[in-house]
C-alpha positions in Angstrom: 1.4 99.4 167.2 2.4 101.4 164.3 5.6 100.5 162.1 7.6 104.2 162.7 7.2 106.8 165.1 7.8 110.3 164.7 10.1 111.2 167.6 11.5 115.1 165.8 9.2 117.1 168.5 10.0 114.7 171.7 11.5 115.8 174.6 14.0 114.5 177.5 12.4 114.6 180.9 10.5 112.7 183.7 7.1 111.3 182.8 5.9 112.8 186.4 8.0 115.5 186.9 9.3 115.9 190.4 8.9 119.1 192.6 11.8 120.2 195.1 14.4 117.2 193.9 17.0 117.4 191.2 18.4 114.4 189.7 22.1 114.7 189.5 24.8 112.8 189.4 27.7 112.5 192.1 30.5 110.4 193.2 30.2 108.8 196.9 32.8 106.6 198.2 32.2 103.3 198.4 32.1 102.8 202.0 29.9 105.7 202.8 27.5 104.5 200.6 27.5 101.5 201.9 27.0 102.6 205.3 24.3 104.9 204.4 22.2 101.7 202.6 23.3 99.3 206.0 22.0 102.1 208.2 19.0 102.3 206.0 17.6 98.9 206.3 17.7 99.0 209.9 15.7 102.5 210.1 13.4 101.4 207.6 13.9 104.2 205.3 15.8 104.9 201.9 19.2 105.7 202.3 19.0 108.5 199.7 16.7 110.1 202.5 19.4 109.4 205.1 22.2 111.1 203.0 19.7 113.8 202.9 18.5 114.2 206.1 22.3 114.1 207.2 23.4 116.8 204.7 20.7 119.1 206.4 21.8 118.4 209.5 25.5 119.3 208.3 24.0 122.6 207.0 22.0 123.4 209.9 25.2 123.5 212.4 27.4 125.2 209.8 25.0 128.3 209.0 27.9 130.7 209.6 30.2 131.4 206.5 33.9 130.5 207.2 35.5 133.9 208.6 39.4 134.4 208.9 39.7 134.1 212.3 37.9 131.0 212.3 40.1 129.6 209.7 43.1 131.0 211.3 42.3 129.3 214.7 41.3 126.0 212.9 45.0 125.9 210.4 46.7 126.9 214.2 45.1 123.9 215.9 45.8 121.6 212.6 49.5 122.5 212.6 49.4 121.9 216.6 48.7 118.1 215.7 51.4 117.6 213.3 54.0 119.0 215.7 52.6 117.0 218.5 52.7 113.8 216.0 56.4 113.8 215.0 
């Protein structure tokens, strides 16, 4: 092993980089996270897979952008409830 190495030219990445993944870095709330690993051991697969395969599915039913009448009819409904509730 030599005494110094010359690090000037190095460069930050994965040793094997990764094709159709991004690292990042997010904030999940504790309990969902914690779901997500629970559910994961029972399925037998990584729960970083599960929160994937559930964001695709989430994607998958809402392909259509959110028009106005949509979110008309959805704040209508949502005031509905807080009426009822009082």
């Amino acid at each position: 092993m030599k005494a110094e190495y010359d690090f000037s030219q190095a460069k930050r990445e994965a040793v094997i980089p990764q094709t159709g993944k991004t690292r990042i870095t997010i904030y999940i709330d504790d309990d969902v996270l914690e779901t997500f690993r629970e559910r994961s051991e029972s399925a037998g697969k990584g729960y970083q897979t599960m929160m994937n395969e559930a964001l695709r599915l989430y994607l998958e039913k809402v392909k259509q952008p959110l028009d106005e009448e949509t979110l008309r009819r959805v704040i209508q409904e949502e005031l509905q409830e807080l009426r009822a509730a009082k």
